[in-house]
C-alpha positions, 0 to 999 in steps of 0.5 A, a space after each residue: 665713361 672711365 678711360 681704361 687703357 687698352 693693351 697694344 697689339 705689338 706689346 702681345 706680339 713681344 710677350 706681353 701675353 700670358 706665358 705658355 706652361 712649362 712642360 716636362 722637358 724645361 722643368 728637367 732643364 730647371 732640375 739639371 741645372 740646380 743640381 750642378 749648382 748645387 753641387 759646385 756650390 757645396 763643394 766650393 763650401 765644403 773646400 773652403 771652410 774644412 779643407 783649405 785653411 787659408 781659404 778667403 770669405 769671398 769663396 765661402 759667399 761665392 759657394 754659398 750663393 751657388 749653393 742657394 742659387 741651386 736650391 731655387 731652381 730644384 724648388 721653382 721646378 714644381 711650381 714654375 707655371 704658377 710663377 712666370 716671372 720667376 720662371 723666366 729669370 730661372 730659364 735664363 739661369 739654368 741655359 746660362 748654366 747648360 750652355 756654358 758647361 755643356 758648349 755645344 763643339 764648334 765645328 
């Protein structure tokens, strides 16, 4: 009989395992915080490329990419239960993005 290697406990323990769905409140997290990027990002481009003349390409790339970095949230948001990898790193980037907009008030 063929050896097949079997999963450790401890590997489900940390997240190994299937990952739970989103439900509705982590997919509006995903929509709010594509919306903000995508906001910031067009208006970083609409600055720099029509209203500022001097402007540098590095603000163009820095807008664009904020710009596409939005579209991928507000686009992974539907099917983000199909995807976990891509669900994860999108839940990494929309707390980042909430959490450091939106600090909670230190006391």
């Amino acid at each position: 009989m063929a050896y097949v290697a079997q999963r450790d406990d401890a590997e489900e323990a940390i997240g190994g395992g299937r990952a739970a769905p989103l439900d509705h409140v982590q997919r509006r997290r995903f929509l709010h915080s594509g919306r903000i990027l995508l906001t910031g990002g067009w208006l970083v481009l609409m600055y720099t490329t029509i209203g500022n003349r001097v402007a540098n390409a590095e603000h163009a790339l820095v807008g664009l990419a904020l710009l596409l970095l939005g579209v991928f949230l507000i686009m992974l948001s539907p099917v983000a239960n199909q995807f976990p990898g891509a669900a994860r790193v999108g839940a990494a980037v929309a707390d980042a993005v909430i959490f450091y907009l939106f600090a909670p008030g230190m006391n």
